[in-house]
C-alpha positions in Angstrom: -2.6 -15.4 -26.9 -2.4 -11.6 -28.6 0.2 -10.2 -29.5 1.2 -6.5 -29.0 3.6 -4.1 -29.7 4.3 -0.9 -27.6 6.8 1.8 -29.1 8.6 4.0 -27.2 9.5 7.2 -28.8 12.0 9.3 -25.7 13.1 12.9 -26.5 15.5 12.6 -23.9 18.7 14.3 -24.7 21.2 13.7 -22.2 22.5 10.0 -21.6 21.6 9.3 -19.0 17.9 10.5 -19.5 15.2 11.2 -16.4 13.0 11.1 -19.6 14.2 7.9 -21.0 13.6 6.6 -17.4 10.3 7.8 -17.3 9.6 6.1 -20.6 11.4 2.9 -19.6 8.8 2.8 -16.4 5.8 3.1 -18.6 6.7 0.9 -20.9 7.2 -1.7 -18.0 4.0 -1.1 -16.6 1.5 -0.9 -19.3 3.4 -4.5 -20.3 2.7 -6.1 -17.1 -1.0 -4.9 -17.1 -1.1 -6.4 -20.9 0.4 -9.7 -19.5 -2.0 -9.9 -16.8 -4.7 -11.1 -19.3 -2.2 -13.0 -21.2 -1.1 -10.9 -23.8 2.8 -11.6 -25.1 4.2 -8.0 -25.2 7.0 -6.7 -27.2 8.6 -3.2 -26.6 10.5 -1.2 -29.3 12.4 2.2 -28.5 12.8 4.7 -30.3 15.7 7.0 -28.9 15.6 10.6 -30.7 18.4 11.7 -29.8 20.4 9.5 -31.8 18.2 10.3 -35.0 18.8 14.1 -34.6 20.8 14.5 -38.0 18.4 12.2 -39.5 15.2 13.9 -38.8 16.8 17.0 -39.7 17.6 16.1 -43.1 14.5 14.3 -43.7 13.0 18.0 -43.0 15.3 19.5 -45.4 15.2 16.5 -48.6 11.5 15.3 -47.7 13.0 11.8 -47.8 14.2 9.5 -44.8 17.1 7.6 -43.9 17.1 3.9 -43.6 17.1 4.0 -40.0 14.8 7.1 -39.8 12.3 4.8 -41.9 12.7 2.2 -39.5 11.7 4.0 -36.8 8.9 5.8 -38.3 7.8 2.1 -39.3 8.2 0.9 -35.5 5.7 3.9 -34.3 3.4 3.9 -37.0 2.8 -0.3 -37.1 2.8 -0.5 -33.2 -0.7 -1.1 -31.3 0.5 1.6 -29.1 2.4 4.6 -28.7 4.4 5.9 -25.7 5.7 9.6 -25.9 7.2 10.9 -24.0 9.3 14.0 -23.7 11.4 16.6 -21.9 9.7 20.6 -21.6 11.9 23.4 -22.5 10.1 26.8 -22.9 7.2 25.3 -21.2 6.6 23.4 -24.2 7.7 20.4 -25.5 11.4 20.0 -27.2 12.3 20.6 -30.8 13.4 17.3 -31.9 10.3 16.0 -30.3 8.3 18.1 -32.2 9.9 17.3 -35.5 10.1 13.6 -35.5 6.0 13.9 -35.4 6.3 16.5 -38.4 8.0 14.1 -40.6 5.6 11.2 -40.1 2.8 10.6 -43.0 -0.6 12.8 -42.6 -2.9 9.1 -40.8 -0.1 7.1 -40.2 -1.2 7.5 -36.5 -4.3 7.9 -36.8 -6.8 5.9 -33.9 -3.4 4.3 -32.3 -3.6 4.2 -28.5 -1.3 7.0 -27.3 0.4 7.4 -23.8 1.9 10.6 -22.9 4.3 11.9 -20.6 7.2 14.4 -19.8 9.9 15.6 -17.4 11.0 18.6 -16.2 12.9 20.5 -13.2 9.9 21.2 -11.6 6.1 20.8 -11.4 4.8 24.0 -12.4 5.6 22.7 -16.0 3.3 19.7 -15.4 0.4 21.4 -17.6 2.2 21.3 -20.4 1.1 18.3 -21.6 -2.6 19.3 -21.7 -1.7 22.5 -23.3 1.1 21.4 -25.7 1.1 18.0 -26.3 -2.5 17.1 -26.3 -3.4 19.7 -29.3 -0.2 18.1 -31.3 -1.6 14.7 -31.2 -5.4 15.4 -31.5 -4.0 17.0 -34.7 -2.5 13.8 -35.6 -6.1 12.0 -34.9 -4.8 9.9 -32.0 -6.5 8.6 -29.9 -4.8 10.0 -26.5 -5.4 8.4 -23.0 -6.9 10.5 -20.4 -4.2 10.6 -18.1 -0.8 11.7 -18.8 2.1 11.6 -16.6 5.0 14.1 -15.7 7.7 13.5 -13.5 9.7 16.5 -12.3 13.1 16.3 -10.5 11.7 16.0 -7.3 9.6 12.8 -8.3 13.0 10.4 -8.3 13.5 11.4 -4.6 11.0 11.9 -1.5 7.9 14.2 -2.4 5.4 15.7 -0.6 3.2 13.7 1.1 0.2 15.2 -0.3 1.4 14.7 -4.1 1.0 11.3 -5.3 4.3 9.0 -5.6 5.3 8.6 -9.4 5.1 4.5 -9.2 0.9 5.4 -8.5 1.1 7.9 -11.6 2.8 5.4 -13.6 0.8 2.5 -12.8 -2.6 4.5 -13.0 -1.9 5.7 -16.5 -0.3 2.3 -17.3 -3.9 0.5 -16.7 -5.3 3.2 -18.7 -3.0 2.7 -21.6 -3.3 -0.9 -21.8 -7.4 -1.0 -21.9 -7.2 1.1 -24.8 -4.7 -1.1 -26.4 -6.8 -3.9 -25.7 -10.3 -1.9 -26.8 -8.7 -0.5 -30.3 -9.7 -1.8 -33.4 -7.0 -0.1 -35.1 -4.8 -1.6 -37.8 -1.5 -1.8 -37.5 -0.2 -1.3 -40.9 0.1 2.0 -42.9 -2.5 4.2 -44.1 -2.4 5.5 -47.0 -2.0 9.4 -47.2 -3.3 9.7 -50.1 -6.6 7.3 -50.5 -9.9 9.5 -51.4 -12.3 9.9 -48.2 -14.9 7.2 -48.4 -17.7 8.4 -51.1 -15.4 11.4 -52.6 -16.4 12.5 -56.0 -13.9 13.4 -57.8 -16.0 14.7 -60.4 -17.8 16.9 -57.8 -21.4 15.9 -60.3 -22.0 13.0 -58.0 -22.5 9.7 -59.5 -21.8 6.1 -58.5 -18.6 5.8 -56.5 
């Protein structure tokens, strides 16, 4: 039996949260596909809107909390990442944005990421191609090809011709979990500061 740990980072900031739901689904999905082959599945959440203060002082000092460094240490050692985030400005939200800034240059690097957002209405829906896929390309992630957003209308009746949210769920879910299972990722903490493979720091060449 394998192990794995999914974390859950929600940028939800009411209580309750449509986005916290969201990420609460996928998190339940992509661990019942993982079980399916017998994987034991752990989930750890990481609620932003609790670590608001923290992040922002991290920003300001360069230097974490204790509980800011815990959850930086339960997204960055996890085999997967769930993220998942509310638009405002057709974009994705501040806090969001700045818990990623205050992580180490590689510390996700290659980790199986799942993303997804909420908004009032569908029209924002692109904004996770446009906004949040460049972000986490940046960060050298390694972003599954379908993302999910979930407007208002989504926890009610939709259209018929729109796929129900369980199918969006569950099809990204599937996703998510093969490239958990595929990665060959380590878990642990890079090292932002290790020389590339074969750097010369002498810039003559030489024996490494």
């Amino acid at each position: 039996m394998t192990t794995r740990t999914i974390a859950v980072v929600s940028g939800g900031l009411s209580k309750p949260s449509s986005t916290r739901m969201l990420a609460d689904r996928l998190a339940e999905a992509t661990a019942s596909r993982l079980r399916e082959t017998g994987d034991d599945v752990t989930v750890e959440v990481v609620e932003l809107r609790e670590l608001a203060q923290d992040i922002t002082n991290n920003l300001l000092t360069g230097f974490p909390s204790g509980r800011l460094a815990a959850a930086i240490d339960k997204v960055t050692s996890a085999d997967g990442l769930i993220a998942v985030t509310p638009i405002f400005s057709t974009s994705y939200s501040g806090l969001f944005k700045s818990f990623f800034d205050v992580l180490e240059p590689g510390s996700i690097a290659e980790q199986p990421v799942l993303l997804a957002a909420t908004g009032g209405t569908s029209r924002h829906s692109l904004a996770i191609d446009y906004a949040m896929r460049p972000l986490f390309a940046y960060l050298h992630a390694a972003v599954t090809a379908t993302g999910v957003f979930a407007a208002t209308d989504d926890w009610g009746e939709v259209d018929d011709a729109v796929k129900p949210l369980p199918e969006r769920i569950d099809r990204a879910a599937a996703e998510f979990a093969e490239g958990i299972r595929r990665s060959t990722r380590s878990s642990t903490l890079r090292d932002p500061f290790a020389l590339p493979s074969g750097f010369d720091p002498t810039g003559v060449g030489g024996v490494q």
